[in-house]
N, C-alpha and C positions, 0 to 999 in steps of 0.2 A: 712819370708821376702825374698825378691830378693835380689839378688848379689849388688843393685844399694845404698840399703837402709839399710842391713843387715849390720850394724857397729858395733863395740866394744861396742861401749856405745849405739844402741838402744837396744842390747841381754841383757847387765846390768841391763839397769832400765827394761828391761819385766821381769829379772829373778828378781829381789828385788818384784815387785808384783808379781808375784809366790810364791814367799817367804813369802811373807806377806801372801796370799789367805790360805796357806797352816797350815805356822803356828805358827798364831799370830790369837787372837780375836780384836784387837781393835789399833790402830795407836798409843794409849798411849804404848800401853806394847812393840811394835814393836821399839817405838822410843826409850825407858828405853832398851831394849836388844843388841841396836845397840848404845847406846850411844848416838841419835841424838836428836838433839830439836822436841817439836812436828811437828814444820811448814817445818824442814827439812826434817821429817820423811813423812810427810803429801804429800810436792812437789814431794818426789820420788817416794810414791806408783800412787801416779794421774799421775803422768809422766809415769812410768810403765804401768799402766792398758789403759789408751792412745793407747802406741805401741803393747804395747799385740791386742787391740781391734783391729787396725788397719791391724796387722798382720791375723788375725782371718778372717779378710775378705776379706785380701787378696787372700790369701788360700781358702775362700771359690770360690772367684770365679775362682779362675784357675780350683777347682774340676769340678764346674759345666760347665765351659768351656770344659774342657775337655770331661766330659761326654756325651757333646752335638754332639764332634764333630767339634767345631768352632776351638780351639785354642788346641794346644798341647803342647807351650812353650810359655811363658811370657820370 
């Protein structure tokens, strides 16, 4: 994430899906380990996986920006 967007809380909910991808099978056992209701459990990892995605292509495109030659700093 850029400087503009990269907050407290969008690094949280990307790291809770992290969390979750890594290691937990199923949003039931994620939300029994964390203590949360399934729908709270449910809200964070889709929240997460969101700015994870978003983040992912952010990043992608600076790389291929870069590697073109057009852009060297966002």
């Amino acid at each position: 994430m850029d400087k503009e967007t990269a907050t407290p809380s969008h690094k949280r909910f990307q790291g809770y899906y992290l969390d979750y991808l890594i290691r937990f099978d199923s949003i039931g056992s994620y939300a029994a380990a964390y203590g949360l209701t399934y729908e709270t459990a449910q809200h964070r990892i889709k929240l997460g996986e969101q700015i994870h995605n978003e983040t992912a292509a952010r990043e992608h495109l600076k790389d291929a920006m870069a590697a073109t030659g057009l852009a060297f700093d966002f």
